[in-house]
Steps between C-alpha positions, in 0.01 A plus 500: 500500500681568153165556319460834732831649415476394143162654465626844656782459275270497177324770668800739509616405168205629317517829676832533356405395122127708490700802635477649168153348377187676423253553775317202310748286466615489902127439570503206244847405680376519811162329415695177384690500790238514725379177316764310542563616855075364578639153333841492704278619862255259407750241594745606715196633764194288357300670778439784304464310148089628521613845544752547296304330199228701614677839474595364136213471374405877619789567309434302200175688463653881510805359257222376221377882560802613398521326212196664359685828540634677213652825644859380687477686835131384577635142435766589721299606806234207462857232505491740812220385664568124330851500712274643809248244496751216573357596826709540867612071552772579206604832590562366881680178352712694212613730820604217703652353178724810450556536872632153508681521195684814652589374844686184359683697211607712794619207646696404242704807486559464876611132441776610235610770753562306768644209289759763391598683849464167704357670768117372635369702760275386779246753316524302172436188646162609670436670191527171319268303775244766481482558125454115427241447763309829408460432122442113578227592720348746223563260231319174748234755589414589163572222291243298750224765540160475473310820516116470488501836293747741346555775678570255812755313277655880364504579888734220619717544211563854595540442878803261382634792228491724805759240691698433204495899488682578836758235409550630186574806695734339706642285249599819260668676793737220586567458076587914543700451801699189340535708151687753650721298688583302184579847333744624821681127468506597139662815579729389764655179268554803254682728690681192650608363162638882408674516791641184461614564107626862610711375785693247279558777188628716800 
């Protein structure tokens, strides 16, 4: 269950550090990446090991285009087409990657609040039940699935994105709700300690 958050994690790191890369370089970024992600997949959801080694070899092909490339841009949009040829079984698993990634950092943040206010709602606590048994049912489902081709295999993967979706929804508005209430206790053991301090200078 790590590997998925630690994979999304990688993923949102090298946004950050191509931000202010050449067209070229991001596609070169994101081509390694996507390498590394095929190897990672490959084990974590050996159903789609054929695809995804598939899709790399599509890839492989358009990247040894590039290479022949002199002019920068043109290299550019063929790493284009490399990154695009990867095919739809690791664009569906990078999505549920991120998703899953997202749901439990969100989580985490809701853990720290509530380990600060010691208050836990009845929501929270159904909120807990139904996060673990939603992404252990995407993570069983996937990890264990055998599609017979890849567009059945991208399918399934999706249909669980789209329930990890509406809790992520749900998830984010009880993190917004509990925010501000951290920021009004905030504000209330601030004007409580001023109060106090002017009351004894008085």
């Amino acid at each position: 269950m790590k590997l998925w958050g630690y994979l999304s994690f990688i993923g949102l790191l090298l946004l950050v550090v191509v931000g202010c890369k050449s067209a070229l370089e991001r596609q070169d970024d994101a081509y390694n990446h996507n390498r590394e992600l095929v190897a990672e997949f490959s084990q974590s959801a050996p159903g789609f090991k054929e695809f995804l080694e598939a899709g790399e070899k599509k890839a492989a092909a358009f990247y040894l285009e590039a290479d022949k490339l002199d002019d920068e841009e043109a290299r550019a949009a063929k790493m284009k087409e490399a990154n695009n040829a990867f095919g739809p079984a690791l664009a569906a698993l990078r999505q549920y990657s991120s998703l899953d990634y997202e749901i439990k950092h969100k989580m985490e943040r809701l853990d720290k609040i509530y380990a600060t206010s010691h208050r836990v709602s009845s929501e929270k606590r159904t909120l807990w039940t139904e996060t673990d048994r939603i992404l252990e049912d995407a993570h069983k489902t996937i990890s264990t699935l055998k599609p017979k081709n890849e567009g059945e295999g991208a399918a399934e993967v999706l249909r669980q994105v789209s329930r990890m979706q509406t809790l992520e929804t749900r998830v984010s508005s009880v993190l917004e709700r509990a925010e501000r209430e951290q920021r009004k206790d905030r504000e209330r053991r601030r004007k409580s300690k001023e109060k106090k301090k002017s009351s004894q200078t008085s």
